[in-house]
PyMOL Python script that loads the backbone (N, CA, C, O; Angstrom):
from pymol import cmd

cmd.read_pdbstr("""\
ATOM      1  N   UNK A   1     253.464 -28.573  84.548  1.00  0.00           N
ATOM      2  CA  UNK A   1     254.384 -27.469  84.661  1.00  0.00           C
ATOM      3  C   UNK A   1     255.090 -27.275  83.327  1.00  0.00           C
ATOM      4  O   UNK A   1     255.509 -28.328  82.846  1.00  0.00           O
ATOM      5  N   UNK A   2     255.338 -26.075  82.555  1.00  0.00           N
ATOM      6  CA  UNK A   2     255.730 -25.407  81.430  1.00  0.00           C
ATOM      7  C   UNK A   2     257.147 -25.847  81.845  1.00  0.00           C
ATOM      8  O   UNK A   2     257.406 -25.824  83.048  1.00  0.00           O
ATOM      9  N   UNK A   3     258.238 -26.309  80.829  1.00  0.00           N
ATOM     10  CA  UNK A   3     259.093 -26.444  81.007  1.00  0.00           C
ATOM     11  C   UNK A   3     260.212 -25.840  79.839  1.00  0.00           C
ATOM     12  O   UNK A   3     261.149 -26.382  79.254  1.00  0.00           O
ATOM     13  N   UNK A   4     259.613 -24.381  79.794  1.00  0.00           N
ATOM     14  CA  UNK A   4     260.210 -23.398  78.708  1.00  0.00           C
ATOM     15  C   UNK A   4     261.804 -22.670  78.873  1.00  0.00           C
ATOM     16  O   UNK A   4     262.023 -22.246  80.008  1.00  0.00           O
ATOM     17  N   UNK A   5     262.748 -22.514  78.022  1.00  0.00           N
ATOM     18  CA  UNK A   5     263.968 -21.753  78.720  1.00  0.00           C
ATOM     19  C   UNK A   5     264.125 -20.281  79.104  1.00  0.00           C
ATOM     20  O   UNK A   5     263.786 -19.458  78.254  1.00  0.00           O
ATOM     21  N   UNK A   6     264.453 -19.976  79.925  1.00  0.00           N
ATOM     22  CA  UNK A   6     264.549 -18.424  80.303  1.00  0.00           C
ATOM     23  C   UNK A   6     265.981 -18.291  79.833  1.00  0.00           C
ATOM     24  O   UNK A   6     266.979 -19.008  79.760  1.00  0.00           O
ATOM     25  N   UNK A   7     265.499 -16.586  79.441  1.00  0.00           N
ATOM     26  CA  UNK A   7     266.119 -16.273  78.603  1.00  0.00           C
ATOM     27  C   UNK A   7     267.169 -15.057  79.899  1.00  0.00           C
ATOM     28  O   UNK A   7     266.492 -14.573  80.806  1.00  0.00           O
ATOM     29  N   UNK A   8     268.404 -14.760  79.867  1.00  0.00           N
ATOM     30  CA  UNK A   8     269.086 -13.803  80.497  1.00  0.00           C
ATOM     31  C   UNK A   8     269.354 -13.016  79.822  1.00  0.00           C
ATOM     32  O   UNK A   8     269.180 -13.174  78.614  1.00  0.00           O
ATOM     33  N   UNK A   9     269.912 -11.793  80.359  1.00  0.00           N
ATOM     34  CA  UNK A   9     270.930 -10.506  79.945  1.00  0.00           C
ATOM     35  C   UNK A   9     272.572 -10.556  80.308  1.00  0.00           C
ATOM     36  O   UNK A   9     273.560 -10.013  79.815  1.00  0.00           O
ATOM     37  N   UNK A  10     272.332 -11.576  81.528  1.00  0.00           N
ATOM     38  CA  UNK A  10     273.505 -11.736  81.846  1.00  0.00           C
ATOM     39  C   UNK A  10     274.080 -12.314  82.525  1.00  0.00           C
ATOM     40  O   UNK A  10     274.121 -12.076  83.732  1.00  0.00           O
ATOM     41  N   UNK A  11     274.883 -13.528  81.784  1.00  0.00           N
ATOM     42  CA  UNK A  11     275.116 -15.079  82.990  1.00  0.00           C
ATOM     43  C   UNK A  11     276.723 -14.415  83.754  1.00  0.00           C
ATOM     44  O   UNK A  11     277.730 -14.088  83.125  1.00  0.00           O
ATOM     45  N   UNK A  12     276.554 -14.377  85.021  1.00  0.00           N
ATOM     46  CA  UNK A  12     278.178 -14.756  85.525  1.00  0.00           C
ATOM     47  C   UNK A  12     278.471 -16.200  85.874  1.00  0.00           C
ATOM     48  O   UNK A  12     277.727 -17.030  86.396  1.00  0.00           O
ATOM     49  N   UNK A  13     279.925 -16.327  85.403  1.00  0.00           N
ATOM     50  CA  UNK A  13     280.406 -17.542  86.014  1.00  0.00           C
ATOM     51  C   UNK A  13     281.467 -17.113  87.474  1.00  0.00           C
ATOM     52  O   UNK A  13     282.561 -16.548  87.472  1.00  0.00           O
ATOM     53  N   UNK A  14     280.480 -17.737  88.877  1.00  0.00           N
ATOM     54  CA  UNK A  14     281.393 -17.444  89.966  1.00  0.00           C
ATOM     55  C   UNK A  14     280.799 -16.264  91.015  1.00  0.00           C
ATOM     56  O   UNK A  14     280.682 -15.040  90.952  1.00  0.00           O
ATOM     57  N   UNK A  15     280.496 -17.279  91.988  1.00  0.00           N
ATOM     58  CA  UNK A  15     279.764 -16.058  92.927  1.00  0.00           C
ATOM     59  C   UNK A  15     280.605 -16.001  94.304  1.00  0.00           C
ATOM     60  O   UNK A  15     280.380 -16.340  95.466  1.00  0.00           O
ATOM     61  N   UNK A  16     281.809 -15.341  93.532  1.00  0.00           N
ATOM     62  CA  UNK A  16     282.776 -14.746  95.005  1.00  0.00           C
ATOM     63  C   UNK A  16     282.564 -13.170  94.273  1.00  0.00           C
ATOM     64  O   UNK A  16     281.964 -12.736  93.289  1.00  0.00           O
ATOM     65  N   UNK A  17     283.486 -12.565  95.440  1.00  0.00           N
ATOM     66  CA  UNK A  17     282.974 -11.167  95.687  1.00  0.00           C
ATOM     67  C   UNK A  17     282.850 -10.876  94.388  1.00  0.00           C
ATOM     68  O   UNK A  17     281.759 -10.420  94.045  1.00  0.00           O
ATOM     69  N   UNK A  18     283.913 -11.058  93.341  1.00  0.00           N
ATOM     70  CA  UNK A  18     283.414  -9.561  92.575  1.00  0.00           C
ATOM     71  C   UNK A  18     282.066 -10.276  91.585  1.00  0.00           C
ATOM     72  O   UNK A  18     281.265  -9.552  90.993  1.00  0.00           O
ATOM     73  N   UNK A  19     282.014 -11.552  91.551  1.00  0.00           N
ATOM     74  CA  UNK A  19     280.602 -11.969  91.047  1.00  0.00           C
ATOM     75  C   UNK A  19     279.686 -11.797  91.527  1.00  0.00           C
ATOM     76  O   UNK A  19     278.646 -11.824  90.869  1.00  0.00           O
ATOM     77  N   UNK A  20     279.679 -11.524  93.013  1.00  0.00           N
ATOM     78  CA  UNK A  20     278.192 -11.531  93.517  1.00  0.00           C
ATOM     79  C   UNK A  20     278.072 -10.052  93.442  1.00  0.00           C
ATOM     80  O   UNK A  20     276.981  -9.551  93.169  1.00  0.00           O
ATOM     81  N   UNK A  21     279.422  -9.112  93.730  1.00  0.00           N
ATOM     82  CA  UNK A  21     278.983  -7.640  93.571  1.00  0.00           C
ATOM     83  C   UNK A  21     278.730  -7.378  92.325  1.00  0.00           C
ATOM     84  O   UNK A  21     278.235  -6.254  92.247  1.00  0.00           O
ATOM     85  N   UNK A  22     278.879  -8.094  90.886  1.00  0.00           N
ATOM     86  CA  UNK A  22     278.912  -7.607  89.450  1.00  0.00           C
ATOM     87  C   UNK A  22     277.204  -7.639  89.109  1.00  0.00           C
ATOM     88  O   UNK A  22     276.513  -6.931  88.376  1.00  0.00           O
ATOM     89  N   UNK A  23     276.821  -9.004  90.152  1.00  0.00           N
ATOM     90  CA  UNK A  23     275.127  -9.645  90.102  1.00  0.00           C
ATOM     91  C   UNK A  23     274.426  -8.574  90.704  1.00  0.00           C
ATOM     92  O   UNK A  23     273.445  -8.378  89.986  1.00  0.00           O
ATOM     93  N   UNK A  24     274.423  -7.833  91.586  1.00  0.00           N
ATOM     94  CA  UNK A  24     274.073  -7.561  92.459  1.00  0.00           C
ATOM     95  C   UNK A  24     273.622  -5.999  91.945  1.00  0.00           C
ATOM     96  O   UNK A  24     272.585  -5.444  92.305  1.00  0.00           O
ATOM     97  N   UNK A  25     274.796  -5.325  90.875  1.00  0.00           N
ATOM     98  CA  UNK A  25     274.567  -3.758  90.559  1.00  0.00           C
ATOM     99  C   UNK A  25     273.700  -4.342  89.085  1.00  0.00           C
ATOM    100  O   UNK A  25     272.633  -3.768  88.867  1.00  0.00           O
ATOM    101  N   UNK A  26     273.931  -4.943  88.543  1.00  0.00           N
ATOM    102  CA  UNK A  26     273.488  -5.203  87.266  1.00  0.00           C
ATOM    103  C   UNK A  26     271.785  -5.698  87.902  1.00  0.00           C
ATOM    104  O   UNK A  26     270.844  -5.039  87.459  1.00  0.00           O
ATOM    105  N   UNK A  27     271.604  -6.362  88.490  1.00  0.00           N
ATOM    106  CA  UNK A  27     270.177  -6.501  88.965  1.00  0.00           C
ATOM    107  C   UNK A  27     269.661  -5.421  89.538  1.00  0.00           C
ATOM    108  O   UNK A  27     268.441  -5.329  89.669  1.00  0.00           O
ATOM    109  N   UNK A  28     270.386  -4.582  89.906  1.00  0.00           N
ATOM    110  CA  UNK A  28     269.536  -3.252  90.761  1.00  0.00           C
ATOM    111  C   UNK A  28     269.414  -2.059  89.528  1.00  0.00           C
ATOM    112  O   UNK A  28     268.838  -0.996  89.759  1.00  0.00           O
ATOM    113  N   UNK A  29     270.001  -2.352  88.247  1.00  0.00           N
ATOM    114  CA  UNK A  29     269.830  -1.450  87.091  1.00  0.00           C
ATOM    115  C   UNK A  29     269.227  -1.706  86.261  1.00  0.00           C
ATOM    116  O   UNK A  29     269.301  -1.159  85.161  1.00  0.00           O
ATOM    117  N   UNK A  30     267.882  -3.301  86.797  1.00  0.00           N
ATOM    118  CA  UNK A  30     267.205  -4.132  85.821  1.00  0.00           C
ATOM    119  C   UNK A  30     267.683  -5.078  84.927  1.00  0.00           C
ATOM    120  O   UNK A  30     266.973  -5.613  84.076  1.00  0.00           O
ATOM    121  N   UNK A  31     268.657  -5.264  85.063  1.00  0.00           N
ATOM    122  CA  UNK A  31     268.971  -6.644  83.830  1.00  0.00           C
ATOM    123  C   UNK A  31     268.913  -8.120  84.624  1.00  0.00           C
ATOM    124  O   UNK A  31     269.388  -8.316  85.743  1.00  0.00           O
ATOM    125  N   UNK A  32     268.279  -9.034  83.865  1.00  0.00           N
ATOM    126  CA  UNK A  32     267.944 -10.340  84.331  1.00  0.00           C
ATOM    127  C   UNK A  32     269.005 -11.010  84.316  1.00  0.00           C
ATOM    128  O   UNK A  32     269.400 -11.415  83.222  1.00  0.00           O
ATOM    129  N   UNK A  33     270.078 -11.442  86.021  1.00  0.00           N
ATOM    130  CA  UNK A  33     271.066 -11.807  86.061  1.00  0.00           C
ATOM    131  C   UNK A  33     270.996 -13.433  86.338  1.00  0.00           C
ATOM    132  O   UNK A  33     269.983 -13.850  86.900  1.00  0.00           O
ATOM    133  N   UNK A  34     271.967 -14.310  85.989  1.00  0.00           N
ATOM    134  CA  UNK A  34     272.209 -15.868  86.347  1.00  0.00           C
ATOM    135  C   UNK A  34     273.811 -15.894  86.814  1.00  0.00           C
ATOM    136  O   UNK A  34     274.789 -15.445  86.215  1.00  0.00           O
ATOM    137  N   UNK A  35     273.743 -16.468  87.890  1.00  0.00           N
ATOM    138  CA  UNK A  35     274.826 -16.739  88.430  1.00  0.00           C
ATOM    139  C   UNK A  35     275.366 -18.156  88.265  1.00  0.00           C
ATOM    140  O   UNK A  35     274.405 -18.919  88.362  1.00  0.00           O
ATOM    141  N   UNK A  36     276.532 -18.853  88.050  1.00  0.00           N
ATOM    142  CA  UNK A  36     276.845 -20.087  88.000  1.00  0.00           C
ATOM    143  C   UNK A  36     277.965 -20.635  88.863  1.00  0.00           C
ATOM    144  O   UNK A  36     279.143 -20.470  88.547  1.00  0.00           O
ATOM    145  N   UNK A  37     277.557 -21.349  90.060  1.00  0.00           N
ATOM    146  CA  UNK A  37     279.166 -21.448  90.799  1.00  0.00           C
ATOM    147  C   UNK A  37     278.871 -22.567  90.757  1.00  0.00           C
ATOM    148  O   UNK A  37     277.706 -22.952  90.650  1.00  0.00           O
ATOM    149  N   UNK A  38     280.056 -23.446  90.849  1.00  0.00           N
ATOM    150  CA  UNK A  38     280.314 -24.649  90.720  1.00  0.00           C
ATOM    151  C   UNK A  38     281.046 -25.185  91.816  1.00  0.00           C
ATOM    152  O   UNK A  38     281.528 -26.294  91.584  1.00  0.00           O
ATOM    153  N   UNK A  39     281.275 -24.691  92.992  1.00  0.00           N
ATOM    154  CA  UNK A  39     281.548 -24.889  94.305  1.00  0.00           C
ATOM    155  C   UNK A  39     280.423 -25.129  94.612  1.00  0.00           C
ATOM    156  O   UNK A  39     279.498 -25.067  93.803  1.00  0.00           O
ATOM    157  N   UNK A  40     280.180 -25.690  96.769  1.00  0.00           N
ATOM    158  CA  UNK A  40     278.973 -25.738  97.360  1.00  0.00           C
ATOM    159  C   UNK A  40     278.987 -24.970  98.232  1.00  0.00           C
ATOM    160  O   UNK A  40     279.973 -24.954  98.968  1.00  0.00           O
ATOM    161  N   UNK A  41     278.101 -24.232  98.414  1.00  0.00           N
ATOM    162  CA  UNK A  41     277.755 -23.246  99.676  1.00  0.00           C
ATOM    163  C   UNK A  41     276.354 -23.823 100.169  1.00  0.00           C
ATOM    164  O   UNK A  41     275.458 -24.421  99.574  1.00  0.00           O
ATOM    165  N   UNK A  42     276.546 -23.328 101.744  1.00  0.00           N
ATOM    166  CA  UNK A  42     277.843 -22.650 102.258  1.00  0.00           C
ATOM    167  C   UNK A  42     279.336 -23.282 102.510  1.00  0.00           C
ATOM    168  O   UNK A  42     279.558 -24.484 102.360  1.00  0.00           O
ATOM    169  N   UNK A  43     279.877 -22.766 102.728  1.00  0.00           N
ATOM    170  CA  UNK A  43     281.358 -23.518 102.333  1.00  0.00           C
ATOM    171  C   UNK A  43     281.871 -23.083 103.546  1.00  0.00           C
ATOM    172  O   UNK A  43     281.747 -21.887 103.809  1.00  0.00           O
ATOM    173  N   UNK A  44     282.555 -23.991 104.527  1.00  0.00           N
ATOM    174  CA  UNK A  44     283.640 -23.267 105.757  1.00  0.00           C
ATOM    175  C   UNK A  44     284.576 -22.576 105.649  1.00  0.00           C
ATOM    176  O   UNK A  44     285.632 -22.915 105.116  1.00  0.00           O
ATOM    177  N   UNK A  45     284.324 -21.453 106.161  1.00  0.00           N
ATOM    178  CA  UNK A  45     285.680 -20.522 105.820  1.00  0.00           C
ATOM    179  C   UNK A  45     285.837 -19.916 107.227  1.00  0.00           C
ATOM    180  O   UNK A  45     284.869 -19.492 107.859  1.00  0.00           O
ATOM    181  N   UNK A  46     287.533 -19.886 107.844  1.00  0.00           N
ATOM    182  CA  UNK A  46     288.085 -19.290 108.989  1.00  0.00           C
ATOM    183  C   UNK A  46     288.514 -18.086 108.523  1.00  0.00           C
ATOM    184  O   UNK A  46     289.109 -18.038 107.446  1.00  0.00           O
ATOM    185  N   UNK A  47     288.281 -16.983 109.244  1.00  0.00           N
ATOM    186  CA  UNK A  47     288.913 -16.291 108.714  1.00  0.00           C
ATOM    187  C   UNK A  47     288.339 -14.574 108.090  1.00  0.00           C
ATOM    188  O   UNK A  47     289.125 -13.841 107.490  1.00  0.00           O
TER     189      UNK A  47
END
""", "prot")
cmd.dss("prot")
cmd.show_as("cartoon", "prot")
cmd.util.cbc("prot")
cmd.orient("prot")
């Protein structure tokens, strides 16, 4: 297995709302998105 680096257009740090909505339009307008959260999901939330 090739173990080459990929290259992005555009890393976010943080996939709560407005990261996952920032990932989400930027991938639907073609740019190669990376997300980075440093929490674990799924995560319990009440509420």
């Amino acid at each position: 297995m090739e173990n080459s680096p990929k290259k992005y257009d555009v890393a976010i740090i943080g996939s709560g709302i407005g990261g996952s909505t920032l990932a989400s339009v930027l991938a639907r307008q073609g740019l190669s998105v990376i997300v980075f959260e440093g929490g674990t999901h799924p995560k319990f939330a009440v509420g």
